[in-house]
N, C-alpha and C positions, 0 to 999 in steps of 0.2 A: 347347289344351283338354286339363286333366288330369285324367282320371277316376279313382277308385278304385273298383273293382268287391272289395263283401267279401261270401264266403260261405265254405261249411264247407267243400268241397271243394276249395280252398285248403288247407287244412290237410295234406292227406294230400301225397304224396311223389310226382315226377315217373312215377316207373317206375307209381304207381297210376292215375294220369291217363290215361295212353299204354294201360293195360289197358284201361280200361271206354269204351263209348258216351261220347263228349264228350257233356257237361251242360252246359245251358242258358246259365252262368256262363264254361265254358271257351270256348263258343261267340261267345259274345260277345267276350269276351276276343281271341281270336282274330282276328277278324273286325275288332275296333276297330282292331287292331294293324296290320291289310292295310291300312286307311286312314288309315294314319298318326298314328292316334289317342294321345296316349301315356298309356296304361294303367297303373295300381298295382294288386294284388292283396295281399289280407290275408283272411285266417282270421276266424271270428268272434273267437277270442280274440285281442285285440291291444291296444296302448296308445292310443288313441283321438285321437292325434294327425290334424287335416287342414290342416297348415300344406302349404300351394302345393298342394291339392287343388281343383280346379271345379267337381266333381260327386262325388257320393258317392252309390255303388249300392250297396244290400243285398237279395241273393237268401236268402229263406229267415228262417222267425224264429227269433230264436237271443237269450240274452242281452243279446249287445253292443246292441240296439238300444236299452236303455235310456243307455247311455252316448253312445254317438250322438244321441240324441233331446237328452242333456244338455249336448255341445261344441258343437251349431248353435247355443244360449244363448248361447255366447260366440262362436261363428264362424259366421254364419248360411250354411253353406256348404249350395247348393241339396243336398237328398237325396230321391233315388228308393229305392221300398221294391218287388219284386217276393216273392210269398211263396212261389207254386209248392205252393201245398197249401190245398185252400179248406172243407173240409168236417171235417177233422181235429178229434175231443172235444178239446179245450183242457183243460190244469188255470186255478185260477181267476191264478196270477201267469202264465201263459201269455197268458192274454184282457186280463190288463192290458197286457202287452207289448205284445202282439196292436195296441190301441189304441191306445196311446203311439207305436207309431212309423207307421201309417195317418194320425193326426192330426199328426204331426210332418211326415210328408215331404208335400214340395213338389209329389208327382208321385206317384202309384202304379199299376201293371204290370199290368193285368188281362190273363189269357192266353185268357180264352173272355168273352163278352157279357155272358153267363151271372155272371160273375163281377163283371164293370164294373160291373152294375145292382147288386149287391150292394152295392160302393165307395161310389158316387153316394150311396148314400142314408146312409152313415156317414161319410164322410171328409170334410175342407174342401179338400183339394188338387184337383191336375187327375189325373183315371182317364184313361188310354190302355188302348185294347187293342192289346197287342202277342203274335201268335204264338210260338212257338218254332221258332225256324227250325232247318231240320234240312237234312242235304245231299242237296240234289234231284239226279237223274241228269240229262244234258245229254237225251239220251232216254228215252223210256220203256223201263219194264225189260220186258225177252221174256216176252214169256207162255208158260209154261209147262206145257201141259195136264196135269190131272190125272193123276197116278199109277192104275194098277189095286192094288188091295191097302186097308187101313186107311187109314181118314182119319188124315191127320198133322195133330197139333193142335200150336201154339206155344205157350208161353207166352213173357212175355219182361219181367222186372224183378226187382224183389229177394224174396227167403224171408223176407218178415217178414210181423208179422199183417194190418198194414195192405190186405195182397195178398189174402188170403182165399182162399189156396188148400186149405187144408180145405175148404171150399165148391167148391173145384173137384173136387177129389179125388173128393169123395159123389156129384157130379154126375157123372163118370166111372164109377166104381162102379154107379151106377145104368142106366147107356146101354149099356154092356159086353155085356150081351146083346140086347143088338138092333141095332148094331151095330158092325162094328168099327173101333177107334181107336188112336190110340195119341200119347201126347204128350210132346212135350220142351221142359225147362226150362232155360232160357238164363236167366244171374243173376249178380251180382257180389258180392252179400251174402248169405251163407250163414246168415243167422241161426237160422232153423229147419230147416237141414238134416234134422238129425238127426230131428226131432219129424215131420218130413215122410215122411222114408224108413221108419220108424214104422208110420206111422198109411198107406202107400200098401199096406206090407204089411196089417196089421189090414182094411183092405177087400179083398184077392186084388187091386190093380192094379198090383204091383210090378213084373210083367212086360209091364206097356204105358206106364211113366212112365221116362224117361232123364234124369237130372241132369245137364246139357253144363257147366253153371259157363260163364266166361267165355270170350265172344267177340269178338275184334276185327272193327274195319269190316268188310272183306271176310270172315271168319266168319260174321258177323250178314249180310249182303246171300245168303249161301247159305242161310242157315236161314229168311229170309222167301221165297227163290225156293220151297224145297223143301216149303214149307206149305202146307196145303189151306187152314187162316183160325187165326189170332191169338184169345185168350183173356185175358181181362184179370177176373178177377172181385173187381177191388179192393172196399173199402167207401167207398174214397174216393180223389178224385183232382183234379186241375185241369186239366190238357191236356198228357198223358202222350205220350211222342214216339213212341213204341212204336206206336201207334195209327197216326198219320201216315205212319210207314213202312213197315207193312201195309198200309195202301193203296195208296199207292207202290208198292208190290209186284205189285197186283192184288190183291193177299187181302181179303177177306171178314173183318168183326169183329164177335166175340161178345163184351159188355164189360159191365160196371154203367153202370148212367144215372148215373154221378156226375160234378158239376162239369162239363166243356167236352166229354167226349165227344160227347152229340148232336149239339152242333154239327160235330163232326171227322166220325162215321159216316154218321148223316143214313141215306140207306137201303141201304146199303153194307155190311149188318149188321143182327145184331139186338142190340136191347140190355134186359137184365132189371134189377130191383131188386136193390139188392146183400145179400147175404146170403141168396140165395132157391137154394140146392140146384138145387130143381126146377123153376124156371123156367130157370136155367143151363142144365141138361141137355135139358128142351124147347127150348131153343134152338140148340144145338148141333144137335140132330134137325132142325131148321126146314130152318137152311142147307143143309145134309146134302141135304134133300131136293128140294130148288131149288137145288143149286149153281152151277151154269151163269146163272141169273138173278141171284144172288148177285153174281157174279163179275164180269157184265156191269156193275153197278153202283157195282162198287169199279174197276173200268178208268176208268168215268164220273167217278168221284169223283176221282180220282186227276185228272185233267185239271184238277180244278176246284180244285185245293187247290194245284195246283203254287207257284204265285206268292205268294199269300199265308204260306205254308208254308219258305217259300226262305230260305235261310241271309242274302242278302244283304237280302232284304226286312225282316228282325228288325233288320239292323245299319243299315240305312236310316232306320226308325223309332227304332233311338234315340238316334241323331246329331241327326237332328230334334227329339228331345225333350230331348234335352243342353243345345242351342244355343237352342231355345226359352227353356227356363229360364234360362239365362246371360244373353240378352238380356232376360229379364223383369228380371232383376236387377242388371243395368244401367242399366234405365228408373228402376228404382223408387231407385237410387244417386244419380242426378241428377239427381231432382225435387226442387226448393226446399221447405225446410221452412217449413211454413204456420202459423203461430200460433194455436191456439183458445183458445177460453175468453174472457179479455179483460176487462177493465175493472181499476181502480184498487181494491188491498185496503182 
């Protein structure tokens, strides 16, 4: 079985890979690889060749799907479509894309329920839910008691809009007196740096906001031990790993209700509408003030996500979903051609 797994993070250079959080793509990659799987990797931009490919995965919408969508025409080579982003405005050759390759692939990757139902009602393929496995610890990780001093807030993904950290910023800005916090930004993409360190002074919280930039594994495992709870105030998202591994941590998560979160927090957390300032910053106060019950229920949670959640449970389910399709199209290879129609012109 020869898979080709294509997304954009491919594209970028080994020494980049080895920086950041393995993504969802590497993960797999990885994992296929442990089992002997034998893996191709490509960039979205590529020559659209699937000569001696078995399965073809696309994380992520990007272009090439139209090209894709066009050489199953000619090589019906099974393809899986994972998007990893479900609530995102679209332009309108976006939404056609969008389409084109949902209706084209054989198979498509829902990462929350939430999501699947969505598929169902649009796609003609088979929806799986498959999580994003992320690296569970053999044990649980030490609980930590709370620090004396400022609640330590996380954040933890990229400086872009989609993150909606002006909305956090306001909501810190706003809680600052009453009480005290302080939080740090873990990130790999700097996009808004600048516009951030800005607008943290324009509100006086420049002296409780830290820019860390990139953290490798064991970096990141110190910076969710050392948290009092995770912040995620995107406007959009699908089932963000960030989340998962705040729990894992024990942390407590304050997040937008978008795409798969509820299903990941559950009551582990509070979670507001995104774009809401002031529900952010009310909720920040919630946890704050029930910590202890908070925390109990992200220990709870944590037990219950383990499995589901596990690096090898992702690479499980999509061996199963590989070798399904292979076999479906096998069956359908060696079925006799049946003649309709019929009679004398």
């Amino acid at each position: 079985m020869r898979i080709l797994i294509v997304g954009g993070v491919f594209a970028r250079d080994e020494r980049y890979r080895r920086s950041i959080n393995p993504t969802p793509e590497i993960t797999l990659e990885a994992g296929l690889r442990r089992r002997g799987v034998d893996v191709v990797v490509a960039p979205h931009k590529w020559s659209h060749s699937l000569r001696g490919i078995d399965v073809v995965h696309v994380h992520h919408l990007a272009k090439s799907v139209v090209g894709l969508a066009g050489c199953r025409v000619v090589r019906p080579t099974p393809l899986v479509f994972t998007r990893h982003g479900e609530e995102r405005a679209l332009s309108v050759k976006q939404t056609a894309a969008l389409r084109l390759i949902e209706r084209a692939a054989d198979a498509c990757v829902a990462l929350s329920h939430q999501e699947a139902d969505r598929l169902r009602r649009e796609v003609r393929g088979r929806v799986v839910v498959i999580r994003n496995g992320i690296e569970v610890p053999a044990d649980p990780t030490p609980i930590l008691p709370r620090q004396n001093g400022p609640w330590r807030l996380l954040f933890v993904g990229q400086l872009i809009p989609l993150k909606a950290l002006d909305v956090l910023f306001r909501a810190l800005a706003t809680i600052r007196s009453d009480v005290a916090v302080t939080l740090r930004l873990v990130y790999h993409n700097a996009e808004l740096l600048d516009q951030l360190r800005a607008l943290a002074a324009q509100l006086s919280i420049e002296d409780i906001v830290t820019f860390v930039g990139i953290r490798d594994a064991a970096g990141m495992r110190g910076e969710y031990r050392l948290a009092d709870m995770l912040l995620l105030p995107s406007l959009t998202e699908s089932l963000p790993s960030v989340v998962t591994e705040a729990l894992l941590a024990h942390k407590p998560v304050v997040a937008s209700a978008v795409g798969g979160i509820p299903e990941q927090v559950e009551d582990a957390g509070v979670l507001v509408p995104p774009g809401d300032d002031a529900a952010l910053a009310s909720a920040i106060l919630r946890v704050a003030s029930d910590y202890p019950g908070y925390a109990a229920n992200a220990r709870a949670r944590a037990r219950e996500i383990r499995q589901d959640y596990a690096i090898e449970t992702m690479i499980d389910r999509h061996v199963e979903l590989y070798r399904s399709l292979l076999q479906r199209g096998n069956r359908a290879a060696n079925e006799p051609i049946r003649a309709t129609g019929g009679g004398d012109m």
